[in-house]
N, C-alpha and C positions, 0 to 999 in steps of 0.2 A: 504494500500500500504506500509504503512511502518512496521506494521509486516510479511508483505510477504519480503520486503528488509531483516530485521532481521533474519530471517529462511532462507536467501538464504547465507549471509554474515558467518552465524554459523554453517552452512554447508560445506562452501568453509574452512572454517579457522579449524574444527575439522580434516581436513585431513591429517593434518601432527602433527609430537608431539609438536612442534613450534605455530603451530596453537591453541591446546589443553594448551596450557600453557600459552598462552595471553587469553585463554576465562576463564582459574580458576581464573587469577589476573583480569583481569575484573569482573567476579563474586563477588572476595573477596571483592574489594573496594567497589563493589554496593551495599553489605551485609550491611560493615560499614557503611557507607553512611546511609541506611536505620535504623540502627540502632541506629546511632547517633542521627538521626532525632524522633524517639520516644522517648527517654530518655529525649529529650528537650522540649516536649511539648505534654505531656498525654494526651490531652486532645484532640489534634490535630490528635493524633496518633489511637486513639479509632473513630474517625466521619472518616478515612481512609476503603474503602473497600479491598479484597483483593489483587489487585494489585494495592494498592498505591495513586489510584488517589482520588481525595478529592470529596466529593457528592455534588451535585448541588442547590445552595441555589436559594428556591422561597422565591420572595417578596411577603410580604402581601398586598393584595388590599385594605387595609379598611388604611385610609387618616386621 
C-alpha cells in the first residue's frame, strides 16, 4: 500500500514543472542521505540489498 501511495503521489507531482523540481530535490537529498550512510559504515553498507533495506538476522538455536 504504500508503494502504491508512492507511484500515485509521483505521479500527481511530475505534472507540472513545480512538481518535477520538488521530486529532483527530493531525489538529491535521498542520494546524499544514502551516500553519506555508506561512507560511515562499510560494513553496514555491503550486508544492505539493493534497495537499502538491511537483511534479516536469524538466531541461532543451539543455547
Amino acid at each position: 500500500m504504500r508503494n502504491f501511495f508512492k507511484v500515485v503521489l509521483v505521479r500527481w507531482l511530475s505534472r507540472t514543472p513545480l512538481g518535477l523540481a520538488l521530486l529532483g530535490v527530493g531525489w538529491w537529498f535521498r542520494r546524499r542521505k544514502r551516500r553519506g550512510q555508506a561512507t560511515l559504515s562499510p560494513e553496514g553498507a555491503a550486508a544492505r540489498n539493493r534497495r537499502g533495506r538491511g537483511r534479516i538476522r536469524v538466531r541461532s538455536r543451539t543455547r
